[in-house]
Structure formats: C-alpha cells, structure tokens
N, C-alpha and C positions, 0 to 999 in steps of 0.2 A: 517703368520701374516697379510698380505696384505688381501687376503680373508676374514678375520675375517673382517677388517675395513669395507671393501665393502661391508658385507652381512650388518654391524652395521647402514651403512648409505642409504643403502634399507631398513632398517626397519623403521629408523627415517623418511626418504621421505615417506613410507607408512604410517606411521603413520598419519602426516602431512595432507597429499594429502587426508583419508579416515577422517581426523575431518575436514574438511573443509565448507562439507554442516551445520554441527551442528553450526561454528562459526557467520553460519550465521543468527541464532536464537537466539543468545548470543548478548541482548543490553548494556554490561557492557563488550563486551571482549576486554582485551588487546593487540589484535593485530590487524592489520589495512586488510581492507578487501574489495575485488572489485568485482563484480557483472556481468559481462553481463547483456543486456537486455535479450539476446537471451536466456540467464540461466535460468531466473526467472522462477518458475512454479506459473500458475493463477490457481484459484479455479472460478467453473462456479457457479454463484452468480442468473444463471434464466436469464442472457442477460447481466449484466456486470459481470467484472470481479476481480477477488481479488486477485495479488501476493505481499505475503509478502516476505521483505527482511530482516528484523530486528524483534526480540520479535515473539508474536504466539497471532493471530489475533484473536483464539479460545478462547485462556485464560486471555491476559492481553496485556500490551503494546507492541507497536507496529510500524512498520513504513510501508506502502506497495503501491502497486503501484494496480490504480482502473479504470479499463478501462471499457468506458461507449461504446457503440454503437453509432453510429450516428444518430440523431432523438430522442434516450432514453429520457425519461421524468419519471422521477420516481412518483409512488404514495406520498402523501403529508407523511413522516414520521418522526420519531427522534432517535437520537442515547444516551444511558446512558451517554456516555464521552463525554469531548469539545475533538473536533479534529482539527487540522491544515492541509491546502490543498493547495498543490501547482500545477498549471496547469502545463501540461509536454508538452501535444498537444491537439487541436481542441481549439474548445473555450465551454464554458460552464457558466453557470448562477445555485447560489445556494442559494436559498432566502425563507426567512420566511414570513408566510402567513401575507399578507399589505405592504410585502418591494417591493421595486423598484426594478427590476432583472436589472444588471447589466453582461453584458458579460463580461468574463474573460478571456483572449488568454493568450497564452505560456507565461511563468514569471511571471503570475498576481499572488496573494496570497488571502487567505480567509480564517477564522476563524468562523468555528463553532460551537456554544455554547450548551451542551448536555441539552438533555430533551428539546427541539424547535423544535417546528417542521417547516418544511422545502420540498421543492421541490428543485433535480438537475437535469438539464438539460443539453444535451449535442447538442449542436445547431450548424448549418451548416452542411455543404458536408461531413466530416470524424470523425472518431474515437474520443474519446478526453481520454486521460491519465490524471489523477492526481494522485500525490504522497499526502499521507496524513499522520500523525504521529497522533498516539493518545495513550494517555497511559492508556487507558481499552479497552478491547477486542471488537472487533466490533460487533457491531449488527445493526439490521432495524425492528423497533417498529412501524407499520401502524399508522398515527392516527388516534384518535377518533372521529376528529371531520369531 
C-alpha cells in the first residue's frame, strides 16, 4: 500500500512540476506563480528583446519583460494597444512626436496611448529593461509619416 501512495505522489508532483511553464501563460490562473529572471525566455525583436511572462504576446494580453540595447533608438512608430511600462534598469525616454523626452530611470512609469506614434530610447552606458503589460498582443507599426 505504501508504494501505491508513493508512486500516486510522483505522479501529482509530475504533474505539477510539467504544467508549470503553461501557468505561466495563464493571465487568470488561480495559483500564484514566481518567475526567475534567469527563466524568462526572450524572443529576438532585431536588437531588442521580448520575454513574456504572463498572456501570449502573439495573440492578446499580456505582461513581458523588453530589453532594449544600450544606445537603441527605435524608428518613430505605434502599437494598436495602450500599454503600461515600467523601468526595470538603464534609463529610457519614450515620447511622441513634439513631446519633451523625459528620462526615466528604475521605478519611473509611463503610459502609452495605442495608435501614437512615438520614439523609445534606451539612453546611457547599459542595457535598459521595461516591464510592460498590455492587453492586445504586441506589435510595431512603422509610421507614416
């Protein structure tokens, strides 16, 4: 009988242990869920980078982590969704075409309004990380003008 339990609770810890990347694409799950940095896997974006930890960046909402290059200046463009960005590291400036760029270091926030277009930049000596959440799927719309 002892055997039986033991095999029963290798199969639950398997269980477990093998749904655990999926929970991580589950923005509604009821269980609480922690992350490494080291975990995340990025998608190469052409020079920045895109790991998502929340929702699917392909299809709809989403939460992810967007690591820019040091120096990165992106072409002027817009995204369909408003998205929210939080600095993680470096500093960065993300501004619409006539605004005043403002640098943003670690803990600043910013709010971006879908369909603007915009330039961000990742400014100084290192890397800069933002966390952003948006709830439609990402994209980068060159602009027109």
């Amino acid at each position: 009988m002892m055997i039986y339990k033991k095999i029963a609770s290798l199969a639950v810890l398997g269980t477990l242990c093998a749904g655990q990347p999926a929970l991580a694409q589950e923005p509604n799950s009821l269980q609480s869920l922690s992350i490494p940095a080291s975990q995340v896997k990025y998608k190469d974006l052409g020079g920045p980078q895109l790991g998502t930890v929340r929702g699917n960046s392909a299809t709809g909402a989403h939460g992810s982590f967007l690591r820019l290059p040091k120096g990165f200046i992106s072409p002027a463009h817009l995204h369909t969704g408003d998205y929210y960005g939080v600095i993680v590291e470096g500093s960065v400036t993300n501004a619409e075409a006539g605004q005043q760029e403002v640098v943003l270091g670690p803990g600043s926030y910013y709010f971006q309004k879908s369909n603007t277009d915009h330039v961000t930049k990742c400014m100084g000596s290192t890397d800069c990380l933002i966390f952003i959440s948006q709830s439609k799927a990402f994209d980068f719309i060159p602009s027109k003008r």
